[in-house]
C-alpha positions as CSV (number, residue, x, y, z in Angstrom):
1,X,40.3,-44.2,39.9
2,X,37.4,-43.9,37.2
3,X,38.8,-44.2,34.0
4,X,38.5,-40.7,31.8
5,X,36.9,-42.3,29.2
6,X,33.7,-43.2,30.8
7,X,32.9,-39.4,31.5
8,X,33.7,-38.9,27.5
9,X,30.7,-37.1,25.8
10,X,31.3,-39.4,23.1
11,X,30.5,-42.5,24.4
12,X,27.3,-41.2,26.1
13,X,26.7,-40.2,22.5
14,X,27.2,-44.2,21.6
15,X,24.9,-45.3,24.6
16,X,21.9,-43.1,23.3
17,X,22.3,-44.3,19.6
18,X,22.9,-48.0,20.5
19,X,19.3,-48.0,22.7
20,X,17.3,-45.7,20.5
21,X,17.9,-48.2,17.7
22,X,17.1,-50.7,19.6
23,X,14.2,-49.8,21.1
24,X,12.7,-48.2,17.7
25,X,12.9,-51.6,16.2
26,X,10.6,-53.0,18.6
27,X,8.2,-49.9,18.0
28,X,8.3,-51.0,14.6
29,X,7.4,-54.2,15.6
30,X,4.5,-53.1,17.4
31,X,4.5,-52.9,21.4
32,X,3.1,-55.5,24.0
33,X,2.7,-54.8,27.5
34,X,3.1,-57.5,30.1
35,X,2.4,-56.7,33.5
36,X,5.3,-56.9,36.4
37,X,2.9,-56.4,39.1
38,X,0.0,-58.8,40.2
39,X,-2.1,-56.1,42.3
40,X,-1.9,-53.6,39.5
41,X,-0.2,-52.6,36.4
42,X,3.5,-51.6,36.3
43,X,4.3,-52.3,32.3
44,X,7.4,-53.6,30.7
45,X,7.8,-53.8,27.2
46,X,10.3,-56.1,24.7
47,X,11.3,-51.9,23.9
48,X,12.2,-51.7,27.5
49,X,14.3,-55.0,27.2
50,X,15.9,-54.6,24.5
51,X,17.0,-51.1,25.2
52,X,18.8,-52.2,28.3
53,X,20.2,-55.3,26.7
54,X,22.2,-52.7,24.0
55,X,23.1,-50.3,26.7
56,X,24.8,-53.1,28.9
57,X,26.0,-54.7,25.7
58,X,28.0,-51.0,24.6
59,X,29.0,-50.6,28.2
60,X,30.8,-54.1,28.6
61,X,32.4,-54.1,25.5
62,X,33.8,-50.5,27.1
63,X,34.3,-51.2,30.8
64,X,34.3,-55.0,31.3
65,X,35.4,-54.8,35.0
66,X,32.3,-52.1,35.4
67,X,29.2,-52.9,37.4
68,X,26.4,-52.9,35.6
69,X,22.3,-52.5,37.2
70,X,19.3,-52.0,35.4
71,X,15.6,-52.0,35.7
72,X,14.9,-55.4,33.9
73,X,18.3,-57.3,34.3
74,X,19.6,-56.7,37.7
75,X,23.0,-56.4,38.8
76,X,26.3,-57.6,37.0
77,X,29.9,-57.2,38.8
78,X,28.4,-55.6,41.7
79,X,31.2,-55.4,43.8
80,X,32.8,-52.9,41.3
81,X,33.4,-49.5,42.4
82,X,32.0,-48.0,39.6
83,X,28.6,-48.3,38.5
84,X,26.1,-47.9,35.5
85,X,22.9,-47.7,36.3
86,X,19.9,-47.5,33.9
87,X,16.4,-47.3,33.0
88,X,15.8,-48.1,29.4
89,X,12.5,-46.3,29.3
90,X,11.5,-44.0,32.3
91,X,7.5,-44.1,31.3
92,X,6.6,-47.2,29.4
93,X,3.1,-45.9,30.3
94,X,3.7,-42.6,28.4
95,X,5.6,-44.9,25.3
96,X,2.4,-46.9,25.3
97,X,0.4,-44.2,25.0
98,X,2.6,-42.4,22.2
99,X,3.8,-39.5,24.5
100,X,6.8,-38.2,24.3
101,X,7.8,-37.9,27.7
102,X,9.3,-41.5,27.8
103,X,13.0,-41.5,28.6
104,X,16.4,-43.5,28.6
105,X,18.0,-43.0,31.8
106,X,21.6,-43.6,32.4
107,X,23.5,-42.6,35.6
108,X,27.4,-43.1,36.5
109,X,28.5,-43.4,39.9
110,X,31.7,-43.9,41.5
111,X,31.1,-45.6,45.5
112,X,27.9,-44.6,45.4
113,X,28.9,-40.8,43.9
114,X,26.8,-39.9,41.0
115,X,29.3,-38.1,38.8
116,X,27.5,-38.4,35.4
117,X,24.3,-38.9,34.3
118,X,22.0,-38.9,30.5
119,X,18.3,-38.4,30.1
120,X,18.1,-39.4,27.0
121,X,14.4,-37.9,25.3
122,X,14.2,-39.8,21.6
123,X,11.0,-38.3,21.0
124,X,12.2,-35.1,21.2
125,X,15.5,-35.8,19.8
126,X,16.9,-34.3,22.6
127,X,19.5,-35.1,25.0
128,X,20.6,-34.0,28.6
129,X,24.2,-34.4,30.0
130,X,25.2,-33.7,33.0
131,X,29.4,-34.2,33.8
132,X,32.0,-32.8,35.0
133,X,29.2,-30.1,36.9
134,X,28.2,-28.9,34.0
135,X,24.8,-30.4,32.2
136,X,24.2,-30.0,28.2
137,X,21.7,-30.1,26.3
138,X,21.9,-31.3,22.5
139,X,25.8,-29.8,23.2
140,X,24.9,-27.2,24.8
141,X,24.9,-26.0,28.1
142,X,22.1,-25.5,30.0
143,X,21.4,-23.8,33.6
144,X,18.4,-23.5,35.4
145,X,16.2,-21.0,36.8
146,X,17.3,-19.8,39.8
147,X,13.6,-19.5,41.2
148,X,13.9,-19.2,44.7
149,X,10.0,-18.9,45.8
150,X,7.1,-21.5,46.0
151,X,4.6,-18.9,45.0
152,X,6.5,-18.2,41.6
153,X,7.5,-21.5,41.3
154,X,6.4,-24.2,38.3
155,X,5.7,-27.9,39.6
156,X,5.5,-30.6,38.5
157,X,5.0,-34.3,39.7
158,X,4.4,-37.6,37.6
159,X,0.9,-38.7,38.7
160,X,-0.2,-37.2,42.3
161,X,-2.3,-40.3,42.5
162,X,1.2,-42.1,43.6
163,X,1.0,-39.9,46.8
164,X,-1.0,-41.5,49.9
165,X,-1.5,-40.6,53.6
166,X,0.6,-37.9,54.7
167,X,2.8,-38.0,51.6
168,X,-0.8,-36.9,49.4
169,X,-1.5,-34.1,52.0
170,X,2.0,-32.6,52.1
171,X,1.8,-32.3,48.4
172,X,-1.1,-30.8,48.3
173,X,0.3,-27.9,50.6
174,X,3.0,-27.7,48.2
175,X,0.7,-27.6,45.1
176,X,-1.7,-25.2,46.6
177,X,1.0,-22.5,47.5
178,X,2.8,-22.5,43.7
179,X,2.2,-20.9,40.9
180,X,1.5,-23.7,38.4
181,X,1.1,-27.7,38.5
182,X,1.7,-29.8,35.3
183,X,1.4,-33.7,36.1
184,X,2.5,-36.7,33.9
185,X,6.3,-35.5,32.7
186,X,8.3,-38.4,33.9
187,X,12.2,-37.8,33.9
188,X,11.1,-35.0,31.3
189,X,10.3,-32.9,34.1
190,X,13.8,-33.5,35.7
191,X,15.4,-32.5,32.3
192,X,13.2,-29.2,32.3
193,X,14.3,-28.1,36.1
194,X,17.8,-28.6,34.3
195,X,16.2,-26.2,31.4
196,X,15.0,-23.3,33.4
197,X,11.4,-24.2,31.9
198,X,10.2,-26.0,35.3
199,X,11.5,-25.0,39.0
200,X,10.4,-27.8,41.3
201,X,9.6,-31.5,40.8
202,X,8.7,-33.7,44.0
203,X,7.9,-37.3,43.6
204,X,7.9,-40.3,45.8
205,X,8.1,-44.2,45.4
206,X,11.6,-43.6,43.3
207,X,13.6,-47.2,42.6
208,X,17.2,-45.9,42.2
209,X,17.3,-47.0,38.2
210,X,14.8,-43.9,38.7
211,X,17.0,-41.4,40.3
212,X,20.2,-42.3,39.4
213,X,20.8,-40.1,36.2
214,X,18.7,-37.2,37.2
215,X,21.5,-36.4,40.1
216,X,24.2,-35.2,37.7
217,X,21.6,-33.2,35.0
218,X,19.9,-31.6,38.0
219,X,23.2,-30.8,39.7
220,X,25.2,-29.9,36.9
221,X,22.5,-27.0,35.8
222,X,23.1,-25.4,39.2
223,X,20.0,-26.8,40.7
224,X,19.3,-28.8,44.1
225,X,18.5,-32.8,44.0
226,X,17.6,-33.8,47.5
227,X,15.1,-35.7,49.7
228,X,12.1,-34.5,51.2
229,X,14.0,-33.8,54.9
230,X,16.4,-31.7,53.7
231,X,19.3,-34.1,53.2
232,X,20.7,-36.5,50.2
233,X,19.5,-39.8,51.6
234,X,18.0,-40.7,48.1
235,X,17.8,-44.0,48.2
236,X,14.2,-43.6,50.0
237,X,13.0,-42.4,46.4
238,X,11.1,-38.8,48.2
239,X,12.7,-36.6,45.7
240,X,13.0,-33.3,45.4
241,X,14.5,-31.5,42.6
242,X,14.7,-27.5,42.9
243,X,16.3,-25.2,40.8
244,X,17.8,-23.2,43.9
245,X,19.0,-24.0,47.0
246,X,16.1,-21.4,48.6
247,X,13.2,-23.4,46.3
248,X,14.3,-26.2,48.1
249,X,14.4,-25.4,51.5
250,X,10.8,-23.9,51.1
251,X,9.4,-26.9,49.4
252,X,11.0,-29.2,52.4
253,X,9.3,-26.8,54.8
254,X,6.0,-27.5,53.0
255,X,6.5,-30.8,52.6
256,X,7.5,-32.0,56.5
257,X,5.1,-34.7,57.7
């Protein structure tokens, strides 16, 4: 049985301090981008590193017989039931660029339940929560907007230049029948579905480090986290998030290849 503690709002609270100091250190320091991928650019930063480093650090010292994945590090203990999984900084292209839409992502999940999950905006000194099916932001809680057509809908996706073949033209049906289409937002988009201030975000190419702490902030705010059939098979990374079950079905409709 997961121990209570790890779905205390207080030690999320720890997890967010611990990698925001660590990673605005190394902003101090100055950033350096090496490249993880030989055929293009896919950045990682000594901000990225360290961030994870603290959150694993905070989270061992809690849960020792937790697993542990992450973005730079891999898996520790991964035989354990429970598992943190974490993305130190969701857009280290935005961070390099001095946006604000860079994240720390941190999801909980028990067998392969996600049951908690913190997107963690330092920028904005905000922070989204989502436990216990309920999602907070800075404390408070949050729900979304209940939208339930395409053609009032907001949408957002990270960068449709990710999108290819049949993926690129089923978005493009999507994005020509809503209202309004704001690229480049990162988990901050899945944190403003949670808001009410966005009501759709479809993306593709999704690692689960990626995915795995938008389920419970998305979820928790009353709003639909899916894949692009219709189902919860995430683990393909075509996401959907909708902020009503009827957004959803729509955008799936629109988006069948």
């Amino acid at each position: 049985m997961l121990c209570a503690a790890a779905m205390d709002r207080a030690f999320f609270a720890h997890l967010s301090s611990v990698a925001r100091a660590a990673i605005a250190a190394e902003l101090a320091r100055g950033l350096v981008a090496d490249n993880k991928d030989a055929g293009g650019f896919d950045p990682v930063t000594e901000a990225d590193r360290a961030g994870e480093r603290a959150l694993r650090e905070a989270i061992a010292a809690r849960f020792p017989d937790h697993a542990i994945s992450g973005e730079e590090y891999g898996v520790a203990r991964g035989e354990a039931a429970i598992r943190w999984s974490l993305d130190p900084v969701d857009g280290t292209r935005a961070l390099l660029c001095g946006l604000p839409s860079w994240a720390i992502l941190v999801g909980l999940l028990d067998q392969g339940r996600h049951i908690a999950g913190m997107i963690d905006l330092p920028a904005l000194d905000e922070t989204l929560l989502g436990l216990d099916g309920q999602t907070f932001r800075n404390g408070i809680a949050v729900r979304t907007s209940d939208c339930s057509s395409i053609a009032e809908a907001r949408l957002s996706t990270t960068d449709p230049n990710l999108f290819t073949g049949a993926q690129a033209e089923a978005f493009e049906r999507l994005r020509r029948a809503a209202r309004i289409t704001r690229f480049g937002l990162d988990a901050l988009g899945y944190a403003r579905v949670a808001t009410g201030d966005l009501d759709l975000v479809v993306e593709s190419g999704l690692k689960p480090h990626d995915v795995d702490a938008l389920v419970a902030v998305v979820r928790g705010a009353g709003g639909i986290l899916g894949d692009w059939r219709g189902g919860e098979e995430l683990g393909g990374g075509a996401i959907v998030a909708a902020a009503s079950r009827a957004l959803y079905e729509e955008a799936v409709a629109l988006l069948a290849m």
